[in-house]
MARMARGU-489306 format. One record per residue (C-alpha): chain; residue number from 0; residue in one letter; y, z, x. Coordinates in steps of 0.25 Angstrom, whole numbers. Each point is the difference from the previous one (the first is absolute). Layout:
% residues N
<atom unit="A" pos="NUM" code="A" v="Y" w="Z" u="X"/>
...
***
This chain:
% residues 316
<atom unit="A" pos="0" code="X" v="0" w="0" u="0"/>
<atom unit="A" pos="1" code="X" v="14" w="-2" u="5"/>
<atom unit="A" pos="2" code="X" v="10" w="10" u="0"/>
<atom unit="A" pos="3" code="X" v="6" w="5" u="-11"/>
<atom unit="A" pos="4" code="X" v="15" w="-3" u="-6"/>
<atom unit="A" pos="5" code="X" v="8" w="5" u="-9"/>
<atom unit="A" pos="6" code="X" v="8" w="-8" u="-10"/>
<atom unit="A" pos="7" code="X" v="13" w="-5" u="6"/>
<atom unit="A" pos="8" code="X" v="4" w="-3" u="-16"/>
<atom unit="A" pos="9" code="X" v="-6" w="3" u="-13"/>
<atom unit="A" pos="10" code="X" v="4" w="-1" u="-15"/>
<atom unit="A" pos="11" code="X" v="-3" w="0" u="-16"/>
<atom unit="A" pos="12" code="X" v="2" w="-15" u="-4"/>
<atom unit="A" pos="13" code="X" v="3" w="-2" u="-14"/>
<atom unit="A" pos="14" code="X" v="-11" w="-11" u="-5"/>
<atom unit="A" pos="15" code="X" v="5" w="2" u="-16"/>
<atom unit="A" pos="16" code="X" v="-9" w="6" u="-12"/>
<atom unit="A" pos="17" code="X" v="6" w="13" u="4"/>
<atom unit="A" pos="18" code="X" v="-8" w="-1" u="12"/>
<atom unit="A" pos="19" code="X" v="5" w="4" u="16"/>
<atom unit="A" pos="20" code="X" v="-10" w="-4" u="11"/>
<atom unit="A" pos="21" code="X" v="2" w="7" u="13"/>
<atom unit="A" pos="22" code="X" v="-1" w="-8" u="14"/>
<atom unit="A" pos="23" code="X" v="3" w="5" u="13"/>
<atom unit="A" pos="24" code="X" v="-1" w="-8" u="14"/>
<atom unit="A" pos="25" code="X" v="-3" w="3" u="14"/>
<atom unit="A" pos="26" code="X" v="-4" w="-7" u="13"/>
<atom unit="A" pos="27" code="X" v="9" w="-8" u="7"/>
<atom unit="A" pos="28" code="X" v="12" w="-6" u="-10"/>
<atom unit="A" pos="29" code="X" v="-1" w="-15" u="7"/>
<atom unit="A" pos="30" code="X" v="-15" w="1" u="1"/>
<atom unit="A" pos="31" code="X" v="-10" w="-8" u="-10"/>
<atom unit="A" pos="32" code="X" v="1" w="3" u="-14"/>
<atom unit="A" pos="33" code="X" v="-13" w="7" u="-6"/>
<atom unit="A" pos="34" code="X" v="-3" w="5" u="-13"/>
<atom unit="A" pos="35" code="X" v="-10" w="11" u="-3"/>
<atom unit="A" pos="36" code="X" v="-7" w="0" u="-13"/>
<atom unit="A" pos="37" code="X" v="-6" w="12" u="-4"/>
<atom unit="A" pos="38" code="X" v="-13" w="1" u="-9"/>
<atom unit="A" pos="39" code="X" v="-4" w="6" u="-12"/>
<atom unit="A" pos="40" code="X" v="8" w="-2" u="-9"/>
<atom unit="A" pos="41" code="X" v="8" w="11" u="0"/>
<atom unit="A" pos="42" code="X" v="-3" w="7" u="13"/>
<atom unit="A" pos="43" code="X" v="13" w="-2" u="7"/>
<atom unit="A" pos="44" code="X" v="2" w="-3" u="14"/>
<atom unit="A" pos="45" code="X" v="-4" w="7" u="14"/>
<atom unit="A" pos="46" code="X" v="9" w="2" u="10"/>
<atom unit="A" pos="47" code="X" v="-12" w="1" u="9"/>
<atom unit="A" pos="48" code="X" v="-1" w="-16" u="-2"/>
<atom unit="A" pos="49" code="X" v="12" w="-2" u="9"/>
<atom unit="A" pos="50" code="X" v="-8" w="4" u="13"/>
<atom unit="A" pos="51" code="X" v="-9" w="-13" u="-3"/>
<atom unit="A" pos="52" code="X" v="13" w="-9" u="4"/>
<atom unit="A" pos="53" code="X" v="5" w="-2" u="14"/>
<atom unit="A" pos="54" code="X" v="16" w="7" u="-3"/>
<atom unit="A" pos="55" code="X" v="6" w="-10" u="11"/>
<atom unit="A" pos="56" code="X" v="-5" w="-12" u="-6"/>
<atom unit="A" pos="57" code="X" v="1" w="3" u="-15"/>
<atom unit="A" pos="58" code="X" v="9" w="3" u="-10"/>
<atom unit="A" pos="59" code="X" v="-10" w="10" u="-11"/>
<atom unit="A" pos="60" code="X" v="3" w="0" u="-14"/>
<atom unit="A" pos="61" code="X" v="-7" w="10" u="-9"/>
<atom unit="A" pos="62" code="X" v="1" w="2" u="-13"/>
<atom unit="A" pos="63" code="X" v="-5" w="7" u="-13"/>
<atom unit="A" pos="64" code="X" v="-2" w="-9" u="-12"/>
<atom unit="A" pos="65" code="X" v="4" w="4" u="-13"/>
<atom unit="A" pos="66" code="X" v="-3" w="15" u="-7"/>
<atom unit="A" pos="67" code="X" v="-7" w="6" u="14"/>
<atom unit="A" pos="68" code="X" v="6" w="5" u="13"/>
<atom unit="A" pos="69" code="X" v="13" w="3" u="-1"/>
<atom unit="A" pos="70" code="X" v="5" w="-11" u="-8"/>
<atom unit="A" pos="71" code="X" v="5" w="3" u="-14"/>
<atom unit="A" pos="72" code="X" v="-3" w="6" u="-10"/>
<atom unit="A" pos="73" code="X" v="-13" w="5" u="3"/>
<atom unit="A" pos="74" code="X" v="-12" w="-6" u="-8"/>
<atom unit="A" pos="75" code="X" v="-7" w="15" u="-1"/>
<atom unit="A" pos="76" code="X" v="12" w="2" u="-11"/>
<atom unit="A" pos="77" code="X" v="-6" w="-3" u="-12"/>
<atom unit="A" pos="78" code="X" v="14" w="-7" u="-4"/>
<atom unit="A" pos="79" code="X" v="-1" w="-10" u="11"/>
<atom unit="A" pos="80" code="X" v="-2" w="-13" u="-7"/>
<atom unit="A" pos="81" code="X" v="-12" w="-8" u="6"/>
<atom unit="A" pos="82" code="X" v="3" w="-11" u="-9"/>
<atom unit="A" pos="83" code="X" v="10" w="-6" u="12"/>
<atom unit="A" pos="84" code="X" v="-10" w="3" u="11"/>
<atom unit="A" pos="85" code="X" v="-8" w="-10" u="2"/>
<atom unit="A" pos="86" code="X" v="-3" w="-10" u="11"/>
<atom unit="A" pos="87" code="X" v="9" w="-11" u="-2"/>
<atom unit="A" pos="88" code="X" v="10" w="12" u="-1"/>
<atom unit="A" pos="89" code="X" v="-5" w="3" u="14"/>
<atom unit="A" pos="90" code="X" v="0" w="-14" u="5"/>
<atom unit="A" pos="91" code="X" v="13" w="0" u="-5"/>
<atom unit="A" pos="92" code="X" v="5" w="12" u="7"/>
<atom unit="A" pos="93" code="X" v="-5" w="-5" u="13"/>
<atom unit="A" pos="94" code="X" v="9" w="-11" u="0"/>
<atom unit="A" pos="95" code="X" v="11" w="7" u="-4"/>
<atom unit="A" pos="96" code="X" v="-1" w="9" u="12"/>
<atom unit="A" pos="97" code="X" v="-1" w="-12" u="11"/>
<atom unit="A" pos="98" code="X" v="12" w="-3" u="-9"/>
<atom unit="A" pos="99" code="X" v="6" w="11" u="4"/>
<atom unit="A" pos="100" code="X" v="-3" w="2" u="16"/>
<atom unit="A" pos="101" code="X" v="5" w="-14" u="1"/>
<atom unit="A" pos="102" code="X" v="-15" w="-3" u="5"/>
<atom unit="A" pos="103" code="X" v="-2" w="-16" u="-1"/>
<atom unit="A" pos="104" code="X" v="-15" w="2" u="2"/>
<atom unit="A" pos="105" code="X" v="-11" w="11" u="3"/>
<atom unit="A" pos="106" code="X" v="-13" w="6" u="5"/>
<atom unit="A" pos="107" code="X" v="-8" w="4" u="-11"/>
<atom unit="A" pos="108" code="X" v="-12" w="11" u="3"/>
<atom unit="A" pos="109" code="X" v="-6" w="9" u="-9"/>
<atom unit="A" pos="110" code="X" v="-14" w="4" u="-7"/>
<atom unit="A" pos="111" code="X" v="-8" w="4" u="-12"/>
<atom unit="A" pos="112" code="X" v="10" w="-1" u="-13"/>
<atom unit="A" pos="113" code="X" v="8" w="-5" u="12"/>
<atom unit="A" pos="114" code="X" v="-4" w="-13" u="3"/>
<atom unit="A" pos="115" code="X" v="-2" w="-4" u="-15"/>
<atom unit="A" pos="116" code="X" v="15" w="1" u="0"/>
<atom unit="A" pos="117" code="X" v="3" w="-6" u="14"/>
<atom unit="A" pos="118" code="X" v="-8" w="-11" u="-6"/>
<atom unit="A" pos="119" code="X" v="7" w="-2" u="-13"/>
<atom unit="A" pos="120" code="X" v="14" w="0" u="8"/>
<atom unit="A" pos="121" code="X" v="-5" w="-10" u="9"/>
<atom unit="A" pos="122" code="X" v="-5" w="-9" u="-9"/>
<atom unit="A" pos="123" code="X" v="13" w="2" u="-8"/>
<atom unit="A" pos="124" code="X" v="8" w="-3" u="12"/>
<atom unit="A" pos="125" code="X" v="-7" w="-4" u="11"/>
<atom unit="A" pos="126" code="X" v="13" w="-7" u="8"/>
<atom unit="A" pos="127" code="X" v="3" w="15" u="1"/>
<atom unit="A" pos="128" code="X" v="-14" w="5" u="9"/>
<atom unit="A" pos="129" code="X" v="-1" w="-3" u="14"/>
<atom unit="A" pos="130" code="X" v="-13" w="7" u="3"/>
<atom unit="A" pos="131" code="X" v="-10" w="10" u="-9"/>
<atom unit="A" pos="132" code="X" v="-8" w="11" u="3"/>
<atom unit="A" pos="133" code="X" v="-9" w="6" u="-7"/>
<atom unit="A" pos="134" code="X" v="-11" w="12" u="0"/>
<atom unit="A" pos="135" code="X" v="-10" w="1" u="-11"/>
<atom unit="A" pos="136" code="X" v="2" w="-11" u="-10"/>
<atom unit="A" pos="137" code="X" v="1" w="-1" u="-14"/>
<atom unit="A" pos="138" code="X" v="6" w="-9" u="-10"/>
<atom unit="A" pos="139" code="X" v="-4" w="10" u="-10"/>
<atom unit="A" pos="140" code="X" v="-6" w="-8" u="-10"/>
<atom unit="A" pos="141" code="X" v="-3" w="5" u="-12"/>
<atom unit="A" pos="142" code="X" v="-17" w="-2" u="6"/>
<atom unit="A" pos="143" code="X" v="6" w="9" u="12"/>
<atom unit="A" pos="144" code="X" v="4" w="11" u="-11"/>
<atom unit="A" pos="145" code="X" v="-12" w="1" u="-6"/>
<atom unit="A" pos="146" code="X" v="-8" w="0" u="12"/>
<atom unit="A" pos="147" code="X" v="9" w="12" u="5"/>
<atom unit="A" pos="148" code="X" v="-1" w="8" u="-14"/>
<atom unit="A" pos="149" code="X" v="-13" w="-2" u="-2"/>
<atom unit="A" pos="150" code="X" v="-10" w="-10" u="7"/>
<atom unit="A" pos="151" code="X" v="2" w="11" u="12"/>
<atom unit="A" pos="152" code="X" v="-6" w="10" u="-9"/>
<atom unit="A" pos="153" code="X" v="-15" w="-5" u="2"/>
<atom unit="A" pos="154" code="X" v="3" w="8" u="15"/>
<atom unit="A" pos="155" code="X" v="8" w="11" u="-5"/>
<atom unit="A" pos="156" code="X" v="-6" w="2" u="-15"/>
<atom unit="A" pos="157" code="X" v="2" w="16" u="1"/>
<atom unit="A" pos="158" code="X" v="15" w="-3" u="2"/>
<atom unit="A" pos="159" code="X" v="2" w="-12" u="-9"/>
<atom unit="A" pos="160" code="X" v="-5" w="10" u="-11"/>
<atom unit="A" pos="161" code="X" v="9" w="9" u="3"/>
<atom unit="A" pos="162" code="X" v="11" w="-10" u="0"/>
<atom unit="A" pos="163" code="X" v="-5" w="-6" u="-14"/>
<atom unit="A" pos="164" code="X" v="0" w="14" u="-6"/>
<atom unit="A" pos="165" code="X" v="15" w="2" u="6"/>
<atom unit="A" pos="166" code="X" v="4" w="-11" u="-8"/>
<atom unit="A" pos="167" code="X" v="-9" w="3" u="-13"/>
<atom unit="A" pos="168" code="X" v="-7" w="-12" u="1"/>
<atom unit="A" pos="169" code="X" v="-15" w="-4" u="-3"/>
<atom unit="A" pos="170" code="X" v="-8" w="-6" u="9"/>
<atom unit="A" pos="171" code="X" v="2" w="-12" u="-11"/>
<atom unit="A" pos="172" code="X" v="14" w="-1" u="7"/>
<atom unit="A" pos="173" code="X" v="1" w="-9" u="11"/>
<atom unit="A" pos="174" code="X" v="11" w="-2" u="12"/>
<atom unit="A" pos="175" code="X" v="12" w="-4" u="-9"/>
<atom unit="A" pos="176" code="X" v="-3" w="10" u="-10"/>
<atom unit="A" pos="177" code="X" v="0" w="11" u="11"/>
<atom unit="A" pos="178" code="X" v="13" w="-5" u="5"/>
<atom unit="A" pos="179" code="X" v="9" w="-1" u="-14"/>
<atom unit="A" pos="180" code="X" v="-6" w="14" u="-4"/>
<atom unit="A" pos="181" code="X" v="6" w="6" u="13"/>
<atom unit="A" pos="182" code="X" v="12" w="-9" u="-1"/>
<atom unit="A" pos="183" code="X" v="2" w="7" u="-15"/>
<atom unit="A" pos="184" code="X" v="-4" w="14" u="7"/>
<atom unit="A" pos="185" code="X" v="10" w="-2" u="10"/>
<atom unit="A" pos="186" code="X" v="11" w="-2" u="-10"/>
<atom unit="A" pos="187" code="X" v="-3" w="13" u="-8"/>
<atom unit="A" pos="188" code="X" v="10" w="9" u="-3"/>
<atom unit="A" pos="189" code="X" v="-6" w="11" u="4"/>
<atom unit="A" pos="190" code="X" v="0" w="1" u="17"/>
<atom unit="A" pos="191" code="X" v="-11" w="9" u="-1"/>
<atom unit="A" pos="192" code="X" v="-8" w="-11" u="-6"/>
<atom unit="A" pos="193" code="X" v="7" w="-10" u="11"/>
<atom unit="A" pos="194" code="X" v="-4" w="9" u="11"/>
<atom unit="A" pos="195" code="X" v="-16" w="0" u="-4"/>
<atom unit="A" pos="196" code="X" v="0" w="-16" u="-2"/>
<atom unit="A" pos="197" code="X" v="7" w="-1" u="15"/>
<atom unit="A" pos="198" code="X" v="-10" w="9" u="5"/>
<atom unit="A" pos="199" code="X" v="-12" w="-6" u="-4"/>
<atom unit="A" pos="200" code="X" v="5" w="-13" u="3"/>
<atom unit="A" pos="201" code="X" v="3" w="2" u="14"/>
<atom unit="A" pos="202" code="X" v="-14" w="8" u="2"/>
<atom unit="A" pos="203" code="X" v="-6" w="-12" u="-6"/>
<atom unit="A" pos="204" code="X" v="8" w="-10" u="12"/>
<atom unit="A" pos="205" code="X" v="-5" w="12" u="8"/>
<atom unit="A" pos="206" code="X" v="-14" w="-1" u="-2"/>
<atom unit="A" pos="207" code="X" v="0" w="-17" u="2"/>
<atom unit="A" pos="208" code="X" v="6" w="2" u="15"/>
<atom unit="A" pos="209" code="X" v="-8" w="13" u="2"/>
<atom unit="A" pos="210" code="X" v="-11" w="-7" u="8"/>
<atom unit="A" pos="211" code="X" v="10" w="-5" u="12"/>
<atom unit="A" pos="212" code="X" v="4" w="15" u="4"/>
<atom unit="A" pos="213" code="X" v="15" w="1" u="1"/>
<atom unit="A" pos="214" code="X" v="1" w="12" u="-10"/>
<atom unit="A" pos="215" code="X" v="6" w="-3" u="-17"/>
<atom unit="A" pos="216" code="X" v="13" w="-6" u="2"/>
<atom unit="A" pos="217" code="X" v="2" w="-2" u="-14"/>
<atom unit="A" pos="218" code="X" v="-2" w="15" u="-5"/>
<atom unit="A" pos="219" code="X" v="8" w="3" u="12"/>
<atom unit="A" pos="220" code="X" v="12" w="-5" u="-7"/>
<atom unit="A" pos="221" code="X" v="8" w="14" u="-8"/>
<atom unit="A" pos="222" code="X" v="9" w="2" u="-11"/>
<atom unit="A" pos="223" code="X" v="9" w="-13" u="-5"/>
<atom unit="A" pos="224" code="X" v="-6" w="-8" u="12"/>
<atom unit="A" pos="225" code="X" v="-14" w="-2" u="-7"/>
<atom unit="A" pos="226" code="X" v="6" w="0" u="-13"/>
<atom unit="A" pos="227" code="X" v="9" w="-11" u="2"/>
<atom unit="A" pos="228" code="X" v="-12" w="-8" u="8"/>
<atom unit="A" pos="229" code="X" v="-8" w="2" u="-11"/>
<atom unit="A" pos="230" code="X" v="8" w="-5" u="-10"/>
<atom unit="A" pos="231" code="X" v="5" w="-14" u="7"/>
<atom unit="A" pos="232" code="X" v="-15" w="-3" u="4"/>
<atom unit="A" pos="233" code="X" v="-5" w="2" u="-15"/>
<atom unit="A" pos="234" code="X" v="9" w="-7" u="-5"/>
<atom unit="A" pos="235" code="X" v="0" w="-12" u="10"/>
<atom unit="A" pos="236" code="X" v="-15" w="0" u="-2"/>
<atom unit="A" pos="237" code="X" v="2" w="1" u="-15"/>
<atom unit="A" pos="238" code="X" v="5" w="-14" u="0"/>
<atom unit="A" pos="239" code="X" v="-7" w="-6" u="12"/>
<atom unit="A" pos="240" code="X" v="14" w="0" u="8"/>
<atom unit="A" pos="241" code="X" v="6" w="-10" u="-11"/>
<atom unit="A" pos="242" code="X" v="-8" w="-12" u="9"/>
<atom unit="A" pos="243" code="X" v="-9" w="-10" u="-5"/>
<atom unit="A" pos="244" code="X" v="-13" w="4" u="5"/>
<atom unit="A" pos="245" code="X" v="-3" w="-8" u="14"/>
<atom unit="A" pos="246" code="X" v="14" w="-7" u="1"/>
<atom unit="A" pos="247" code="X" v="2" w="7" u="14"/>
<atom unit="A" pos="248" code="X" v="-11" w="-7" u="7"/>
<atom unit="A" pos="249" code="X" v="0" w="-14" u="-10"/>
<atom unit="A" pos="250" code="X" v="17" w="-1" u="5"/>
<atom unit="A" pos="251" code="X" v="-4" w="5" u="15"/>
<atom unit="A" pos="252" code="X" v="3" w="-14" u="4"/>
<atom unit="A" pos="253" code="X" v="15" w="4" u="-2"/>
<atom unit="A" pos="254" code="X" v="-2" w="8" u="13"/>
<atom unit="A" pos="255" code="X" v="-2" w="-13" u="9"/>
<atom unit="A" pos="256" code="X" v="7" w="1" u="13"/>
<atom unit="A" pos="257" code="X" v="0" w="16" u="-1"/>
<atom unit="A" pos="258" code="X" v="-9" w="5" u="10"/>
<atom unit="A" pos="259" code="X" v="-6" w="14" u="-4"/>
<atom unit="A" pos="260" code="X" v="-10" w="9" u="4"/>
<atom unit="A" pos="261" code="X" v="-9" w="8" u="-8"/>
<atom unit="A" pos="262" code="X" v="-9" w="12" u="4"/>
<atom unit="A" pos="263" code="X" v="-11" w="5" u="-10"/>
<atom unit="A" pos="264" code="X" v="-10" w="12" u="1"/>
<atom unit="A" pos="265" code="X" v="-14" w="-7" u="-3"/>
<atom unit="A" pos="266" code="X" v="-3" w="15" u="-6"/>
<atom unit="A" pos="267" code="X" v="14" w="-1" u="-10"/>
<atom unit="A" pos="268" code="X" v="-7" w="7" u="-9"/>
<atom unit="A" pos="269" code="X" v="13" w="-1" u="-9"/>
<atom unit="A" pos="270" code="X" v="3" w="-15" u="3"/>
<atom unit="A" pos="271" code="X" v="-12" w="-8" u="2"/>
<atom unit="A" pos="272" code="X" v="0" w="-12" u="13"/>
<atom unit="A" pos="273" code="X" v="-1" w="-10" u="-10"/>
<atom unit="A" pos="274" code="X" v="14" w="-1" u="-4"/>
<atom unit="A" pos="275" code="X" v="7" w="-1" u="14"/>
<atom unit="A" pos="276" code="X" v="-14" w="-9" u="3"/>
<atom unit="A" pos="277" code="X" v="6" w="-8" u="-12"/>
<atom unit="A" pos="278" code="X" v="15" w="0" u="5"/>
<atom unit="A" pos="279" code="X" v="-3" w="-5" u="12"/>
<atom unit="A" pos="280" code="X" v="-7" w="-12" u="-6"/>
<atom unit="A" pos="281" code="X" v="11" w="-3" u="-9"/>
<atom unit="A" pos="282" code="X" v="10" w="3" u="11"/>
<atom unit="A" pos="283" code="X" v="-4" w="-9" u="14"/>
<atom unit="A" pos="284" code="X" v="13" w="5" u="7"/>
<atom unit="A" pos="285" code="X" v="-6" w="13" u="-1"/>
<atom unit="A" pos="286" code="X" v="-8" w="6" u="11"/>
<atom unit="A" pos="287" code="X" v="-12" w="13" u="-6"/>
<atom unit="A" pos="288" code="X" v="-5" w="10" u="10"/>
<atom unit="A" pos="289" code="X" v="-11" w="9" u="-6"/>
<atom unit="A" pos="290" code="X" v="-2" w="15" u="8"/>
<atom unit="A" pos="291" code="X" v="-14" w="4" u="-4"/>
<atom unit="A" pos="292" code="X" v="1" w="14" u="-1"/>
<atom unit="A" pos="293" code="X" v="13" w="3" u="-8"/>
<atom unit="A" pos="294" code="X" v="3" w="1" u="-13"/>
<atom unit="A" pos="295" code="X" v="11" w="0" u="-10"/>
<atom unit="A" pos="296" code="X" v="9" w="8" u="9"/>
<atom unit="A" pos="297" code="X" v="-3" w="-6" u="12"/>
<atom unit="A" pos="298" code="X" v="0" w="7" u="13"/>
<atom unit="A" pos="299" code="X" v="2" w="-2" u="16"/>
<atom unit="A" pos="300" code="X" v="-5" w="-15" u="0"/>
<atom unit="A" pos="301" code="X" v="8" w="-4" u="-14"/>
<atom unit="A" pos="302" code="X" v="12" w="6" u="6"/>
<atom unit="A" pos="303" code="X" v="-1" w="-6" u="14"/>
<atom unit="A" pos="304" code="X" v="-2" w="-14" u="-7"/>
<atom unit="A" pos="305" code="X" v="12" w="2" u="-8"/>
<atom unit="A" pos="306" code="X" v="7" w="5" u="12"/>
<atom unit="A" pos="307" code="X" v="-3" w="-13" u="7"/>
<atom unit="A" pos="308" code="X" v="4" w="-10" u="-9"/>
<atom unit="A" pos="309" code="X" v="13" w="8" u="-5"/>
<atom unit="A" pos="310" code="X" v="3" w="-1" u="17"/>
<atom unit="A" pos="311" code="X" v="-4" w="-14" u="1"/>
<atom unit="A" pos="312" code="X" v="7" w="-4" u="-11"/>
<atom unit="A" pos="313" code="X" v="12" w="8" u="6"/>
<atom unit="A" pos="314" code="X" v="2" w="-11" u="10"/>
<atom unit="A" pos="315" code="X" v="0" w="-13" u="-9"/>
***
C-alpha cells in the first residue's frame, strides 16, 4: 500500500431531490484524475482505499453515493426518500461531481455494488473513463440476486433459515420475495423493528463470506451505519438496480478502447467467477486475473494485483 493522505479539499455537493453527496480529494492536485466507487450500495467510502493509489502520480476522488457516509440525509431515517436514489440518480451524481472538480476524464476502480455502477457510468459515458479497475465483479443481475439470497443457502441452509424467519418468510419465498420483505422491514416505523431486520441481514452477508476467514464485516457495521446500508441495499435489490437484467454485459461493447483490469476470487462465495468470466468476454479490452484462494473480500494477492494495474495505469 502506499502511504496514506489526507484530503487536501472536500465537500457536500448539491445533486437535487434534496439530496447532498459528500466528495473529498487527496494526492497530488496536478496528478491523474481517479474516482473511487464504493460497493454496497449503501456502504459509504473507505479512507483506507486512498493508500492503494501512488499520492504523487494521482489526484484521489472518494466519495459517498447518496443516503450513506456522510452525505445527506442519511438513509437510516426512515423519512429519507429512497424514491430519488436510484442508479441513474448515481450515475447522474458522478458526473455532476467531474463536473464539479473541472475533471475532463478519470480512472475509475471499485468493487462489489462497486463495479455494477462503474460499469453503468462507463457505458453511460465512456469519453469520460480512461482506464478501470475493478476487484470482485458484478453486474448485479437480478440471477446475481437471487444467487446471493438464496441459491447460496444450499451451503449455509442453518443461516439462510434464520435469515428467512427474519424476514417471516416461507420456504415457498424465493430470492426476490426475501429482499421486498426486508425492504418493507426496513421502512417500518418502528426502529426497533429496523434494527432486527438490519441485524439478520448482515448475519446472513456474514455467514456467505464466513468461509474466507476475514471475520463478519457486515455485522460489524453499528447503529445508523447498518441501518442506512441495509435499507439502500433492500431497496436497490428490491427492484433489480432499475436495470434491464444483463444490459451490463449485452452493452460492454460501449467499453471498447478502455483498458480494465478485473480480479475475482474463484472461491467468491457471494459473486460467482462466472460473471466477471462473462464481462471479460463481452469486453475484449479488458484484461481478468483469477487468484485462486480468495474470496469476495480479497486479500494479499487481489490487492497486489490491484496495486499493480492502478501504478501502471499511473504512467499512461
Amino acid at each position: 500500500m502506499h502511504p496514506g493522505t489526507a484530503p487536501y479539499d472536500q465537500g457536500l455537493l448539491d445533486v437535487g431531490d434534496g439530496n447532498r453527496v459528500h466528495w473529498e480529494v487527496s494526492g497530488n492536485p496536478e496528478g491523474k484524475p481517479a474516482l473511487v466507487v464504493h460497493g454496497g450500495p449503501g456502504s459509504g467510502s473507505s479512507p483506507r482505499s486512498r493508500r492503494l493509489f501512488d499520492p504523487e502520480a494521482y489526484r484521489v476522488v472518494l466519495f459517498d453515493q447518496r443516503g450513506c457516509g456522510r452525505s445527506v440525509p442519511h438513509a437510516s431515517d426512515p423519512a429519507a426518500d429512497l424514491s430519488v436514489n436510484t442508479t441513474a440518480h448515481l450515475v447522474a451524481d458522478m458526473e455532476r461531481l467531474r463536473e464539479h472538480l473541472g475533471i475532463d476524464k478519470w480512472l475509475l476502480y471499485g468493487g462489489s455494488w462497486g463495479s455494477t455502477l462503474i460499469l453503468a457510468y462507463a457505458q453511460a459515458h465512456p469519453e469520460r473513463v480512461t482506464e478501470i479497475v475493478i476487484a470482485a465483479v458484478t453486474t448485479t443481475r437480478r440471477s446475481e440476486t437471487a444467487w446471493l439470497y438464496e441459491g447460496a443457502g444450499r451451503f449455509f441452509p442453518e443461516a439462510h433459515e434464520r435469515f428467512r424467519a427474519g424476514a417471516g418468510a416461507g420456504p415457498e419465498v424465493g430470492a426476490e420475495g426475501l429482499v421486498r420483505a426486508y425492504a418493507a422491514l426496513m421502512n417500518h416505523p418502528e426502529r426497533a423493528v429496523r434494527e432486527k431486520a438490519a441485524a439478520d441481514w448482515c448475519a446472513w452477508e456474514d455467514a456467505v463470506l464466513s468461509a474466507e476467514g476475514m471475520g463478519t464485516p457486515y455485522t460489524d457495521r453499528v447503529d445508523d451505519a447498518r441501518l442506512g446500508f441495509v435499507r439502500i441495499c433492500s431497496h436497490y435489490f428490491a427492484h433489480g438496480v432499475w436495470l434491464e437484467e444483463g444490459a451490463l454485459i449485452r452493452d460492454a461493447h460501449r467499453l471498447a478502447g478502455i483498458p480494465g483490469v478485473l480480479v475475482h476470487g474463484r472461491l467468491d462465495m457471494g459473486g460467482p467467477l462466472a460473471t466477471a468470466w462473462e464481462l471479460t468476454r463481452a469486453w475484449p479490452d479488458a484484461e481478468l486475473h483469477v487468484v485462486e484462494r480468495a474470496g469476495h473480500l480479497g486479500g494479499e494477492e487481489t490487492g497486489r494485483l490491484v496495486l499493480s494495474a492502478l501504478d501502471r495505469f499511473a504512467r499512461t
